[in-house]
PDB file of N, CA, C and O in Angstrom:
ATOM      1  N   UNK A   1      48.183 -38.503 106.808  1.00  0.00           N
ATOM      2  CA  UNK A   1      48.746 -38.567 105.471  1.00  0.00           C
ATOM      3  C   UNK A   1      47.880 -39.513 104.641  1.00  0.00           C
ATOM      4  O   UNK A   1      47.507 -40.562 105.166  1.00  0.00           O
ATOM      5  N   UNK A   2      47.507 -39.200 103.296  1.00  0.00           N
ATOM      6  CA  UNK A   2      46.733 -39.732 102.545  1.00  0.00           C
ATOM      7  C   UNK A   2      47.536 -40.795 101.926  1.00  0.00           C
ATOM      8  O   UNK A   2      48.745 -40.601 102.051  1.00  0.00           O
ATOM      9  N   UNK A   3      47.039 -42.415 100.968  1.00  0.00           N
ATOM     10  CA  UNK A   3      48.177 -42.929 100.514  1.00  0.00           C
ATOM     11  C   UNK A   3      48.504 -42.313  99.341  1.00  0.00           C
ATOM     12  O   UNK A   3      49.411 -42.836  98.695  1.00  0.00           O
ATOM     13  N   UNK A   4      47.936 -41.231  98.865  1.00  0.00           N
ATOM     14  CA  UNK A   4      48.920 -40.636  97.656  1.00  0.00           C
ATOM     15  C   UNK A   4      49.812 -39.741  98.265  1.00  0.00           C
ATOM     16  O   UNK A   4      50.857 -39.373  97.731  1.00  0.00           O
ATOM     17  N   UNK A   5      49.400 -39.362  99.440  1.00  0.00           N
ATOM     18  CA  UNK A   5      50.698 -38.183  99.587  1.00  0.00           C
ATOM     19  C   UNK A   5      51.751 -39.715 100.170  1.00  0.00           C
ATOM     20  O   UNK A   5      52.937 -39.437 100.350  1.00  0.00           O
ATOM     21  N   UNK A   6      51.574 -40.367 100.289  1.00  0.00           N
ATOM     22  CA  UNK A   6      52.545 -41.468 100.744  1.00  0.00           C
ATOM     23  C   UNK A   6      53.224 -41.662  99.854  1.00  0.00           C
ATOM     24  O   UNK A   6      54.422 -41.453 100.042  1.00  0.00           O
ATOM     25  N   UNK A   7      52.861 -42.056  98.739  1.00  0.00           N
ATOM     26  CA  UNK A   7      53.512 -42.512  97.129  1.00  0.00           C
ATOM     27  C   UNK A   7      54.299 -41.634  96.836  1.00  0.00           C
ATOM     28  O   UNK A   7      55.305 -41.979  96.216  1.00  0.00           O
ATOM     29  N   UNK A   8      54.095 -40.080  97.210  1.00  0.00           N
ATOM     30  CA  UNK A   8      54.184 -39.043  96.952  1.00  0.00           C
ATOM     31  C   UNK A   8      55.858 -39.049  97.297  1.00  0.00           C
ATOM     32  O   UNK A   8      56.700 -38.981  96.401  1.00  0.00           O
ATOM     33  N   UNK A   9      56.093 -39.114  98.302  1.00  0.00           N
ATOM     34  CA  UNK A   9      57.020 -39.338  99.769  1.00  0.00           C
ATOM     35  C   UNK A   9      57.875 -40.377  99.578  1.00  0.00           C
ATOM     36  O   UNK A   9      59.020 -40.030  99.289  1.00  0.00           O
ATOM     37  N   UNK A  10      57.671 -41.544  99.650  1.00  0.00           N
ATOM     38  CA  UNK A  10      58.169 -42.684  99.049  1.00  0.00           C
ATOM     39  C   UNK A  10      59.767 -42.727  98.557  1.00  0.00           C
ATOM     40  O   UNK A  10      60.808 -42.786  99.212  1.00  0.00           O
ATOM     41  N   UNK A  11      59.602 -42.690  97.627  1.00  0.00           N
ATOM     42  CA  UNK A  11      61.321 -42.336  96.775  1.00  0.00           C
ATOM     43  C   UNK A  11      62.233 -41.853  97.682  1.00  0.00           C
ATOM     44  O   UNK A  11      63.221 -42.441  98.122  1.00  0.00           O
ATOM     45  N   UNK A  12      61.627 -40.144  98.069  1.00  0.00           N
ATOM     46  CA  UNK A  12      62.302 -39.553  98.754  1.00  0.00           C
ATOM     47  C   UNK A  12      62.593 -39.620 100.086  1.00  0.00           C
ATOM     48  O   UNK A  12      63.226 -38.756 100.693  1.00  0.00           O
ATOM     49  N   UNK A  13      61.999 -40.957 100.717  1.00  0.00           N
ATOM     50  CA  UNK A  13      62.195 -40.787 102.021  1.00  0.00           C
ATOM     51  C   UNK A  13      63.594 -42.036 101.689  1.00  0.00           C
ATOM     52  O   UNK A  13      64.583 -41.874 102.404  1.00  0.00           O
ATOM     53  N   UNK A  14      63.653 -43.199 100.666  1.00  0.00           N
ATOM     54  CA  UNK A  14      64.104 -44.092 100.322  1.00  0.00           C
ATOM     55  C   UNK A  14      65.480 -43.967  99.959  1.00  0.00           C
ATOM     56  O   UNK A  14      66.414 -44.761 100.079  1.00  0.00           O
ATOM     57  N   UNK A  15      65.391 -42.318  99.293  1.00  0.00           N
ATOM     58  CA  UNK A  15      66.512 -42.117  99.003  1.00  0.00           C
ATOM     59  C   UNK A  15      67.192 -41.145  99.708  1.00  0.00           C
ATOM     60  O   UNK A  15      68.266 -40.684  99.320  1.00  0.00           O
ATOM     61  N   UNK A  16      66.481 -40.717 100.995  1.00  0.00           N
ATOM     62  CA  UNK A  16      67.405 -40.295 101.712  1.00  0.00           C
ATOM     63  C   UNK A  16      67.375 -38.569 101.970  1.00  0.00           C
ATOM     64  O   UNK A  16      68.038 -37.832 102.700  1.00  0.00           O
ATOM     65  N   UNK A  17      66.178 -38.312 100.916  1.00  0.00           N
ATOM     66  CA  UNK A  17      65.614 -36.670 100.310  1.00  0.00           C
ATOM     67  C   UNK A  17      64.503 -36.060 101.033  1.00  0.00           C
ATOM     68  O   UNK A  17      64.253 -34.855 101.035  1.00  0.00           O
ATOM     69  N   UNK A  18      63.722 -37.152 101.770  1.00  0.00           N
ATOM     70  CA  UNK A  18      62.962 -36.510 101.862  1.00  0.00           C
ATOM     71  C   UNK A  18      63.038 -35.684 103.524  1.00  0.00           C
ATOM     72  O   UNK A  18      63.931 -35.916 104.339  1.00  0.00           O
ATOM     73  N   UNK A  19      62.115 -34.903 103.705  1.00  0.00           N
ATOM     74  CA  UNK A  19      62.767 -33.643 104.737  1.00  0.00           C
ATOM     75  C   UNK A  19      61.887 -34.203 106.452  1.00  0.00           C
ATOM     76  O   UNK A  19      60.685 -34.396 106.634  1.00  0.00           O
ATOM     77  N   UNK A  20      62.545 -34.275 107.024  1.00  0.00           N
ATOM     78  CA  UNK A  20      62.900 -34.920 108.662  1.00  0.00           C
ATOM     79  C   UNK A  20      61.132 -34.550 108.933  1.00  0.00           C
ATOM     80  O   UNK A  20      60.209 -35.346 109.100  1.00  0.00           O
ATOM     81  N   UNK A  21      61.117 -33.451 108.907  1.00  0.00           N
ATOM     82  CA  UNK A  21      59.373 -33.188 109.204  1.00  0.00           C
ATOM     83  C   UNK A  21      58.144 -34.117 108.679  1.00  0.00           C
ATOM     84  O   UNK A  21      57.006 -34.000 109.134  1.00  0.00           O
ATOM     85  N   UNK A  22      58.445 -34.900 107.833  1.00  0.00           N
ATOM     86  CA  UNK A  22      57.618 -36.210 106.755  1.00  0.00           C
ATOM     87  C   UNK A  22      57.661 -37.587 106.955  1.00  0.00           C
ATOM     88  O   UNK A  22      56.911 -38.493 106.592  1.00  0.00           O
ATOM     89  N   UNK A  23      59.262 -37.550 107.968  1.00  0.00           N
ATOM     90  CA  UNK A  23      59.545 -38.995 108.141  1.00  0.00           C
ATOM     91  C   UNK A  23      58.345 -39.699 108.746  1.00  0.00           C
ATOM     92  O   UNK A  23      57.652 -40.511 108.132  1.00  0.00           O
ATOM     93  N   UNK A  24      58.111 -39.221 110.325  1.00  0.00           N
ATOM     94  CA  UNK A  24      57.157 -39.645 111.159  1.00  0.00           C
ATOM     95  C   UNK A  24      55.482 -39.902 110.385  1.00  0.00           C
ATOM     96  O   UNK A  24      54.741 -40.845 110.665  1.00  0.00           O
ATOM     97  N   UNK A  25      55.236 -39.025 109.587  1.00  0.00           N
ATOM     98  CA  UNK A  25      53.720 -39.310 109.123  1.00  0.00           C
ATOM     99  C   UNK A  25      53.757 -40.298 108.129  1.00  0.00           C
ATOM    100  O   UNK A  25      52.676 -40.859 107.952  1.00  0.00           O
ATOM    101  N   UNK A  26      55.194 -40.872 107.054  1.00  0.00           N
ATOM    102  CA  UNK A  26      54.641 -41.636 106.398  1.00  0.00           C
ATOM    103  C   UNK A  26      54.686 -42.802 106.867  1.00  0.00           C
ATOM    104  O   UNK A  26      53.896 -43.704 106.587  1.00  0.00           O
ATOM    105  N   UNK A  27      55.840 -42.886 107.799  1.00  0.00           N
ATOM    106  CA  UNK A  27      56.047 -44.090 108.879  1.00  0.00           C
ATOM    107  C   UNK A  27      54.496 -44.378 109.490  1.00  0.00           C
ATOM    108  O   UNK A  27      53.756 -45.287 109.114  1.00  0.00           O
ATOM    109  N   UNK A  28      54.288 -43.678 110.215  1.00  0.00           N
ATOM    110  CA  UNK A  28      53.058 -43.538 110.796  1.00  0.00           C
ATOM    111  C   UNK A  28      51.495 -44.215 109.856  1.00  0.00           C
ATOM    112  O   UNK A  28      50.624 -45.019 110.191  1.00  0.00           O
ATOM    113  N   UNK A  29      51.684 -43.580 108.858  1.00  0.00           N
ATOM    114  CA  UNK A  29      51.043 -44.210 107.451  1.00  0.00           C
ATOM    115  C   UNK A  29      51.563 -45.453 107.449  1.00  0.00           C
ATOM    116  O   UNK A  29      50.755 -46.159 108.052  1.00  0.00           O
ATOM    117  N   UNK A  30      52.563 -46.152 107.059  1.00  0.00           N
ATOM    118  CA  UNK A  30      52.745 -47.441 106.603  1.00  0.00           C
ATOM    119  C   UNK A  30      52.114 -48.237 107.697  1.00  0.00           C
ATOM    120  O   UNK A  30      51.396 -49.143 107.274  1.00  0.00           O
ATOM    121  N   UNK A  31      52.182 -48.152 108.769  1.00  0.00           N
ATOM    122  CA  UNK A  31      51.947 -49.123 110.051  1.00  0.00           C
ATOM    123  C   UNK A  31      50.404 -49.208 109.985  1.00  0.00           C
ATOM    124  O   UNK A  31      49.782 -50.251 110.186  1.00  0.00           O
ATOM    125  N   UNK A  32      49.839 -48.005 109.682  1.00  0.00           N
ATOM    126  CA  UNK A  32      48.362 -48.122 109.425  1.00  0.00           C
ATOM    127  C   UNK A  32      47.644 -48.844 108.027  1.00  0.00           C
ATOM    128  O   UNK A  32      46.601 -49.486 107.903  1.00  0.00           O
ATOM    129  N   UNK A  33      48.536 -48.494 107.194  1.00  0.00           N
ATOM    130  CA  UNK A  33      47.534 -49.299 105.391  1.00  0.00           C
ATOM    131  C   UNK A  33      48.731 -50.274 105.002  1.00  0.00           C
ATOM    132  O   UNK A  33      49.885 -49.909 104.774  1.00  0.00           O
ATOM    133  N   UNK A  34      48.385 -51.217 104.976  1.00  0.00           N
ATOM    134  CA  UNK A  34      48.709 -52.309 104.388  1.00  0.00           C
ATOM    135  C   UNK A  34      48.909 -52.633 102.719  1.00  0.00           C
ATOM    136  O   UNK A  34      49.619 -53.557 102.322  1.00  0.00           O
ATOM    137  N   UNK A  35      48.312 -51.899 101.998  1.00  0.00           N
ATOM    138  CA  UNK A  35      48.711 -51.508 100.885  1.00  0.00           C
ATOM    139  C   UNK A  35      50.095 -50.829  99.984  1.00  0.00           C
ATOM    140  O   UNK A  35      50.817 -51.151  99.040  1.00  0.00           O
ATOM    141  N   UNK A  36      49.919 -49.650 100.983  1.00  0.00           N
ATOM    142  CA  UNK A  36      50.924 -48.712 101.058  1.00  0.00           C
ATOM    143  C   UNK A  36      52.307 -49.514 101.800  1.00  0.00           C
ATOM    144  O   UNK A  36      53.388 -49.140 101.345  1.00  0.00           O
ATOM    145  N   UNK A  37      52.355 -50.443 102.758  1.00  0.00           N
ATOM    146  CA  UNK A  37      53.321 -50.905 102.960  1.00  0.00           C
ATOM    147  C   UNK A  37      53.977 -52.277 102.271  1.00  0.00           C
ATOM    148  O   UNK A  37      55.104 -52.733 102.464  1.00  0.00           O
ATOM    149  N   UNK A  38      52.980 -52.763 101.454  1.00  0.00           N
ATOM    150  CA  UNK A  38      53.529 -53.495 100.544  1.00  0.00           C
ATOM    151  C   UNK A  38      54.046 -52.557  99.401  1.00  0.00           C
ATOM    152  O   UNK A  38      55.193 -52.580  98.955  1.00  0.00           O
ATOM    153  N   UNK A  39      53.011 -51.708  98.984  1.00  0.00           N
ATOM    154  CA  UNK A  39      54.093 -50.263  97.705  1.00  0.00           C
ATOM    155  C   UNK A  39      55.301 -49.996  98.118  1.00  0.00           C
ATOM    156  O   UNK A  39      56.102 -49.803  97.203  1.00  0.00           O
ATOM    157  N   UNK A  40      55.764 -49.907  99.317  1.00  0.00           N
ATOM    158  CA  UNK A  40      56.834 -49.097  99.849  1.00  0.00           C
ATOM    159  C   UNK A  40      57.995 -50.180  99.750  1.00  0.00           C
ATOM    160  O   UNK A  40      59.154 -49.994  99.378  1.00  0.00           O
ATOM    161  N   UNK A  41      57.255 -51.623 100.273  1.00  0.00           N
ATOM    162  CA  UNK A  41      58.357 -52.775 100.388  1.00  0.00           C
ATOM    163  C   UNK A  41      58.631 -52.817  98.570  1.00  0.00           C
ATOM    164  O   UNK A  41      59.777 -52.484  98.266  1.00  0.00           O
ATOM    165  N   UNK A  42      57.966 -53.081  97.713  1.00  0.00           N
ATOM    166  CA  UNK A  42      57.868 -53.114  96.300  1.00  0.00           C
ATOM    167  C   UNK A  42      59.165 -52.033  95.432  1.00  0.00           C
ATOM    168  O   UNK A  42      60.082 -52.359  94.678  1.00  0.00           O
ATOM    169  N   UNK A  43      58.753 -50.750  95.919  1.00  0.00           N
ATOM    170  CA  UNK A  43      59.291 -49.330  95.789  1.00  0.00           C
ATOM    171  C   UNK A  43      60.866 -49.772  96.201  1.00  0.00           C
ATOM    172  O   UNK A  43      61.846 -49.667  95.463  1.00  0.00           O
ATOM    173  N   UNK A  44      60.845 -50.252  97.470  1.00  0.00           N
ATOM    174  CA  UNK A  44      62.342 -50.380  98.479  1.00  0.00           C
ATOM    175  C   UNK A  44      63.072 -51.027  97.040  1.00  0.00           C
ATOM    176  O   UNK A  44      63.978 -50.525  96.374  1.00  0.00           O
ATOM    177  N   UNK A  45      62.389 -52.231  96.835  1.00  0.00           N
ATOM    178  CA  UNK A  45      63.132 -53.396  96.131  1.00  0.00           C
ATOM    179  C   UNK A  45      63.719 -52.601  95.011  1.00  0.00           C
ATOM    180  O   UNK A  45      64.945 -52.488  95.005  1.00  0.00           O
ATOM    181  N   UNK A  46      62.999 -52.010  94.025  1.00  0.00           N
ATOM    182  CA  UNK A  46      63.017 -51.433  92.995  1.00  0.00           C
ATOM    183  C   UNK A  46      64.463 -50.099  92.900  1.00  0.00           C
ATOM    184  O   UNK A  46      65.321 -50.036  92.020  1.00  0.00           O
ATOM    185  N   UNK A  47      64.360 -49.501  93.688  1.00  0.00           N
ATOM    186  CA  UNK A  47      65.367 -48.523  94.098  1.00  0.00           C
ATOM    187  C   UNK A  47      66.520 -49.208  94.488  1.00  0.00           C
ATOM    188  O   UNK A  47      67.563 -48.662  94.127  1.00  0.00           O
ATOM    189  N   UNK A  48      66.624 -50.145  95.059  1.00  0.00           N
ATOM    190  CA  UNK A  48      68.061 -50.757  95.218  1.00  0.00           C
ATOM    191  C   UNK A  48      68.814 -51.714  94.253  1.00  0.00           C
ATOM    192  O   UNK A  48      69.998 -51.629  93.929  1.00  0.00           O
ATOM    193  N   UNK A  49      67.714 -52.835  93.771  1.00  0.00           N
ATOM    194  CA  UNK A  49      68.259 -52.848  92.572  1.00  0.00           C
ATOM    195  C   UNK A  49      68.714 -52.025  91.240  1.00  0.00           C
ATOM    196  O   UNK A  49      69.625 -52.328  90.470  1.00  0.00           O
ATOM    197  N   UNK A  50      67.875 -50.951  91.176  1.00  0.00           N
ATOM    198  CA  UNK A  50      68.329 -49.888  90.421  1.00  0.00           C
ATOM    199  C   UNK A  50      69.741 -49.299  90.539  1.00  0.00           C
ATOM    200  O   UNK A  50      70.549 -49.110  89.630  1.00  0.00           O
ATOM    201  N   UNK A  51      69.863 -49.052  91.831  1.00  0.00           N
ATOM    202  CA  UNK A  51      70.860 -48.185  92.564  1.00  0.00           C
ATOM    203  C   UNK A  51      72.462 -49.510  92.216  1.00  0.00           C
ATOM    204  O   UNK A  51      73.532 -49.261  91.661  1.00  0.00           O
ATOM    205  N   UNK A  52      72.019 -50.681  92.749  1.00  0.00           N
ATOM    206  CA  UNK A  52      72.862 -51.874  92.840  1.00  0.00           C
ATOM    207  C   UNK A  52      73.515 -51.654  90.747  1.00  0.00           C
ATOM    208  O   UNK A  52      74.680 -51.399  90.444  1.00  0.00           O
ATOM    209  N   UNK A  53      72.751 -51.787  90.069  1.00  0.00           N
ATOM    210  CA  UNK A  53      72.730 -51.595  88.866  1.00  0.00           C
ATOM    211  C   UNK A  53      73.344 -50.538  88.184  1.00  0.00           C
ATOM    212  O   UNK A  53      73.568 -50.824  87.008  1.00  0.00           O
ATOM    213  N   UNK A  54      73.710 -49.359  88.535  1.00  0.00           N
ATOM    214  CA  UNK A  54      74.180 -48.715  87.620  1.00  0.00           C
ATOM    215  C   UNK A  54      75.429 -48.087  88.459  1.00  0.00           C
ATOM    216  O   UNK A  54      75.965 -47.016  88.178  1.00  0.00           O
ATOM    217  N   UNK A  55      75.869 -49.105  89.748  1.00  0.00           N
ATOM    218  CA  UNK A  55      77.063 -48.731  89.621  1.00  0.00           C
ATOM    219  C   UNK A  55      77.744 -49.524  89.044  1.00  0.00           C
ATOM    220  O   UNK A  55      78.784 -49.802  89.642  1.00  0.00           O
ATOM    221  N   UNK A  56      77.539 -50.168  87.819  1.00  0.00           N
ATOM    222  CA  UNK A  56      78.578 -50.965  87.135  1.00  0.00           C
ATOM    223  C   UNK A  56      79.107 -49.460  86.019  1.00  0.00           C
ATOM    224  O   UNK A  56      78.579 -48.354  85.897  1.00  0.00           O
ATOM    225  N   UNK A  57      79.972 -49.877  85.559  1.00  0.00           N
ATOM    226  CA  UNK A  57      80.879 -49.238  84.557  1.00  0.00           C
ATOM    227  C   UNK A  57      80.514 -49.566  83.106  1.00  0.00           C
ATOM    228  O   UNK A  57      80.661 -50.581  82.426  1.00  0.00           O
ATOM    229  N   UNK A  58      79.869 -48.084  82.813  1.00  0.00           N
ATOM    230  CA  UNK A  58      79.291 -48.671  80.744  1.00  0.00           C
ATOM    231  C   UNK A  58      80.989 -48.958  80.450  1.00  0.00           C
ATOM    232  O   UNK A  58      81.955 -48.374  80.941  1.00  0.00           O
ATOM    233  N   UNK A  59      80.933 -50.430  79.155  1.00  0.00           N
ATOM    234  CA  UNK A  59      82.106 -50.339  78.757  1.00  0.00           C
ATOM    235  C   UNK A  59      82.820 -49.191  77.608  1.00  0.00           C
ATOM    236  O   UNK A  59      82.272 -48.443  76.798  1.00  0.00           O
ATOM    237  N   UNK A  60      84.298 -49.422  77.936  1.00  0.00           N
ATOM    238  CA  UNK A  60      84.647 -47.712  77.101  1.00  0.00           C
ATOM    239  C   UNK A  60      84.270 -47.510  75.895  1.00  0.00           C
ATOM    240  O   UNK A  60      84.188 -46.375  75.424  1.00  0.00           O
ATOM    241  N   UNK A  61      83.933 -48.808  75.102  1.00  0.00           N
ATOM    242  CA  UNK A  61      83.534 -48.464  73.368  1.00  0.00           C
ATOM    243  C   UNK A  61      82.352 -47.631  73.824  1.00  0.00           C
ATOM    244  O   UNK A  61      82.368 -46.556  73.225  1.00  0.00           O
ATOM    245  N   UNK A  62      81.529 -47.713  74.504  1.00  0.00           N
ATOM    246  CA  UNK A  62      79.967 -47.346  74.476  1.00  0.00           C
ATOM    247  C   UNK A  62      80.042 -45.998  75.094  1.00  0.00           C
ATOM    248  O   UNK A  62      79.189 -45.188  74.731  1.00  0.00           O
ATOM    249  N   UNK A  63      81.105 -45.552  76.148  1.00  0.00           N
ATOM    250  CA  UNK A  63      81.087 -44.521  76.578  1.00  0.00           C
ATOM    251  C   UNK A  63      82.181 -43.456  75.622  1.00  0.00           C
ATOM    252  O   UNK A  63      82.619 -42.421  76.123  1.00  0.00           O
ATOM    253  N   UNK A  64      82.411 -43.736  74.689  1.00  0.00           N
ATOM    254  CA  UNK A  64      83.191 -43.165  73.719  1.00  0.00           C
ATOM    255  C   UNK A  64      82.171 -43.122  72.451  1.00  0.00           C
ATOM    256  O   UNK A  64      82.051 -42.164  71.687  1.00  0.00           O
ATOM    257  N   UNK A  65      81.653 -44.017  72.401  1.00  0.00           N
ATOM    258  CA  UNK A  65      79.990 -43.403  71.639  1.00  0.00           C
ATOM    259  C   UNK A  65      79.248 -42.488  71.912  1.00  0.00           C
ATOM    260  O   UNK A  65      78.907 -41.605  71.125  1.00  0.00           O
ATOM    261  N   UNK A  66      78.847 -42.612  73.278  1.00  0.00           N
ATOM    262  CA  UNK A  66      78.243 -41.567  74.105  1.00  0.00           C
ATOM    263  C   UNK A  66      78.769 -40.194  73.891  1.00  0.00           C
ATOM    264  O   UNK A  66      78.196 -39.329  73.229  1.00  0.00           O
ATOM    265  N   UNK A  67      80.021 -40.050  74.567  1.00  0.00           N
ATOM    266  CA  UNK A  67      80.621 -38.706  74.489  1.00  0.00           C
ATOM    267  C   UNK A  67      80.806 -37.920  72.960  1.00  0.00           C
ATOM    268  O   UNK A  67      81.007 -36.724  72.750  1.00  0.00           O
ATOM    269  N   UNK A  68      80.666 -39.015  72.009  1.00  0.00           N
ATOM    270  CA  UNK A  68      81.340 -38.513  70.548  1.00  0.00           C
ATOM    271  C   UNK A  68      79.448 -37.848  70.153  1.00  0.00           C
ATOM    272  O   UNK A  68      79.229 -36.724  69.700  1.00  0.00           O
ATOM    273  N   UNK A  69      78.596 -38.655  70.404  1.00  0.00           N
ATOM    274  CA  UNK A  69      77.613 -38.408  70.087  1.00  0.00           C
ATOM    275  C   UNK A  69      77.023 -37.006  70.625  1.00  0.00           C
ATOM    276  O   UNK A  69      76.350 -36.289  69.885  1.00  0.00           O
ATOM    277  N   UNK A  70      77.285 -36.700  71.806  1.00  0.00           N
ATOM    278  CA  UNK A  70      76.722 -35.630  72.664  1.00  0.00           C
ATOM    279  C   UNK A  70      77.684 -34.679  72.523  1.00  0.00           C
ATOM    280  O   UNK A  70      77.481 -33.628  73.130  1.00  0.00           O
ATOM    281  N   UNK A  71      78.935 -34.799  71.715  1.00  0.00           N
ATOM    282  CA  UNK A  71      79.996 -33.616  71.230  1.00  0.00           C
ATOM    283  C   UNK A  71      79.520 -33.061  70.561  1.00  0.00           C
ATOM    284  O   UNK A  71      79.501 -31.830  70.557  1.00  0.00           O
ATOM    285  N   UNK A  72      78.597 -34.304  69.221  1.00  0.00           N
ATOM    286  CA  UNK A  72      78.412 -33.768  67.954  1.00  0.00           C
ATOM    287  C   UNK A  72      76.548 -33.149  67.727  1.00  0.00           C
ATOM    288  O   UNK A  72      76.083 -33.119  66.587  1.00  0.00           O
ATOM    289  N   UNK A  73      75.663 -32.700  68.976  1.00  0.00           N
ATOM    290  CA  UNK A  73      74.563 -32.795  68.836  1.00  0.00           C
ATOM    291  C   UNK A  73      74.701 -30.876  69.411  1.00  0.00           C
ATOM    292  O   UNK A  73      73.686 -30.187  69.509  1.00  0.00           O
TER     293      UNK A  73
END
């Protein structure tokens, strides 16, 4: 596996998408480039705080903006 097809992979292995046949080569990849396994640790961080982040609740004024706005478009 090349490190772009790694980058490639990444997200989706992170989030759980990517397909059982891919696991082993990017694994396999990280243990070998050192680059790519700091991207991936970087990537990790990034996705969970993300993830950690938007399960909060928009408050209702804003989600009553939202909905009025996307009624009227």
């Amino acid at each position: 596996m090349t490190c772009e097809d790694a980058h490639l992979n990444m997200h989706d292995y992170i989030s759980g998408e990517l397909a059982a046949e891919y696991h082993r080569p990017l694994l396999d990849h990280l243990d070998e480039c050192p680059n790519c396994r700091e991207f991936f640790k970087q990537t990790t961080n990034i996705q969970t705080t993300m993830r950690d982040f938007m399960q909060y609740e928009a408050p209702f004024e804003l989600q009553t903006a939202v909905s009025s706005i996307l009624a009227n478009a």
